[in-house]
N, C-alpha and C positions, 0 to 999 in steps of 0.2 A: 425839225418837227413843226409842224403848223403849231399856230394857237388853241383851235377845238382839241389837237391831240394835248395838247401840254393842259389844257384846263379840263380834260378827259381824266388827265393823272393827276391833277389836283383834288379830282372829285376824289379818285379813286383811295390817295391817302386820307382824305378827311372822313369819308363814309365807314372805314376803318376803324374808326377810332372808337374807346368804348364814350357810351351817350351816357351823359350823366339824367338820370330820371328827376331829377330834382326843381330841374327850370324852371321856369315858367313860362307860360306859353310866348311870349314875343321873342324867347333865347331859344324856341325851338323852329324857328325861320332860318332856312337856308337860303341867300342869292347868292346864286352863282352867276355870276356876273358874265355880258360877256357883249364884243364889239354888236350894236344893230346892226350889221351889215353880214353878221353869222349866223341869222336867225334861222334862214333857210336849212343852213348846214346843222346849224346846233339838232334841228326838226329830223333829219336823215339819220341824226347819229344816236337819237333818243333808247336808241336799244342799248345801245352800247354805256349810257347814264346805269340805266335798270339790271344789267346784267351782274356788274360790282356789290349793285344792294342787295343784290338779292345773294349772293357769295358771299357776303357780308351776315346774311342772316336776317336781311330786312325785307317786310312784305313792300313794295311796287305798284302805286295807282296813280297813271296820268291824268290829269286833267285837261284837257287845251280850252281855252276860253276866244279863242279865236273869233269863232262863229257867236260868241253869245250875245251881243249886241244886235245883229244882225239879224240871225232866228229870235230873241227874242221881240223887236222892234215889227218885224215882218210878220207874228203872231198878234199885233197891239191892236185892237180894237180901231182905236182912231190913227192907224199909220197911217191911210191915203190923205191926212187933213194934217199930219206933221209933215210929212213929204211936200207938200202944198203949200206949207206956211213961208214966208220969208223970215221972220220973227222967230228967232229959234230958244227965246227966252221963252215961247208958251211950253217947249219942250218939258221946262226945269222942271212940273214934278214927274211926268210920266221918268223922265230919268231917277227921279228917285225911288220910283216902284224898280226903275231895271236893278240898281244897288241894291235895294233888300232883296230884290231877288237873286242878286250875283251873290251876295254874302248868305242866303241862306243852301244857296246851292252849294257854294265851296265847305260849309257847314256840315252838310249831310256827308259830303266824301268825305272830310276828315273824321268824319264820327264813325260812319261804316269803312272804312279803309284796314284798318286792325283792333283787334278786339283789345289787345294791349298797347304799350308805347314804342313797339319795335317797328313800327311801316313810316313809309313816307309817301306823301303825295306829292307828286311832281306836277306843276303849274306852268305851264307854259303858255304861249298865246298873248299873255298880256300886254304885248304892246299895242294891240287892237284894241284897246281901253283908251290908249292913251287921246286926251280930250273929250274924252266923254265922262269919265268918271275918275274918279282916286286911288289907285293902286293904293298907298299908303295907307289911307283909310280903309280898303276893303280886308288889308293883311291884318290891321286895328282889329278891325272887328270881329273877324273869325280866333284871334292869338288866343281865346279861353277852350277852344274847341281843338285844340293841337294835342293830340298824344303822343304820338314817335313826333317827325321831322314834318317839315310842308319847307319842300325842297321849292324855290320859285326860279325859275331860269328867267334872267333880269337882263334884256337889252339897254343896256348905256353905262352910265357909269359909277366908281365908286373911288371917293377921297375924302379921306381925311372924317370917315364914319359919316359921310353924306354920297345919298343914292338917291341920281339922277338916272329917268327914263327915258331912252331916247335921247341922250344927252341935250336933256331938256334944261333949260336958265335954271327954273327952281326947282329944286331937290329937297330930301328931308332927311334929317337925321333917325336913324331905327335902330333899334334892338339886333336887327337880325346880323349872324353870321356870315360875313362876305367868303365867298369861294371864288378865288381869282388864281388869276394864274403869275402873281407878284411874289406871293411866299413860297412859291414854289422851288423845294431845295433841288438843286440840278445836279 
């Protein structure tokens, strides 16, 4: 079995499982963890994530955040004069308009996503963030807005209750639920 297939069946036993409604929102972050070099593949296989949840009895809304840097940066008023700059420190606030705007967007899906606590919103894409903004911080800030799951497919790594992006130096310690393919009974 490849990897994507064995962490295909890790998803499959965890999504499973009955969800405790009691959490709190940063205990209802899923990372599913998984090599950055499977990104691609993880991306091809996304039906095959949604098919189980929804078998499961869970509603199903992808996000990709991919593009949103990008379309949103290439909407910006002043892009041809950030594009132009060499000094990328004048960037820092326009990037923090992009944050509020990334976390009120992932905001809006998790609120319209299901009317109860049974859906998950799947997040993918995020490693196109990565050095531009805070994953840790943006999953912060949305955790009061979580009702079912906010499933995040996390390129890099996880040890010892520390998640690294990209198997980036600094990592953070989170709340969320690792779905790896380590406790996986064979």
């Amino acid at each position: 079995m490849s990897e994507l297939d064995d962490l295909l069946r890790a998803y499959k036993d965890f999504v499973v499982q009955p969800w405790d409604r009691t959490l709190a929102g940063p205990q209802k972050v899923w990372f599913l963890v998984h090599d950055p070099r499977q990104e691609r593949r993880i991306r091809l296989r996304l039906p095959e994530f949604e098919l189980p949840t929804r078998e499961a009895g869970h509603e199903w809304v992808g996000l990709d955040l991919t593009d949103a840097f990008g379309a949103w940066m290439g909407a910006h008023e002043y892009a041809e004069a950030y594009y132009a700059s060499e000094d990328l420190s004048e960037l820092q606030p326009a990037l923090r308009d992009f944050e509020e705007e990334l976390q009120a967007r992932l905001c809006q899906t998790l609120e319209a996503a299901a009317d109860d606590d049974q859906g998950v919103v799947a997040l993918h894409g995020i490693g196109s963030l990565f050095g531009i903004t805070s994953v840790s911080a943006l999953i912060e800030a949305v955790a009061g807005s979580i009702r079912g799951r906010l499933l995040v497919f996390f390129p890099g790594q996880y040890e010892g209750n520390n998640y690294r992006l990209l198997d980036a130096r600094d990592g953070w310690n989170y709340l969320a639920i690792p779905i790896t393919t380590k406790d996986l009974v064979l």
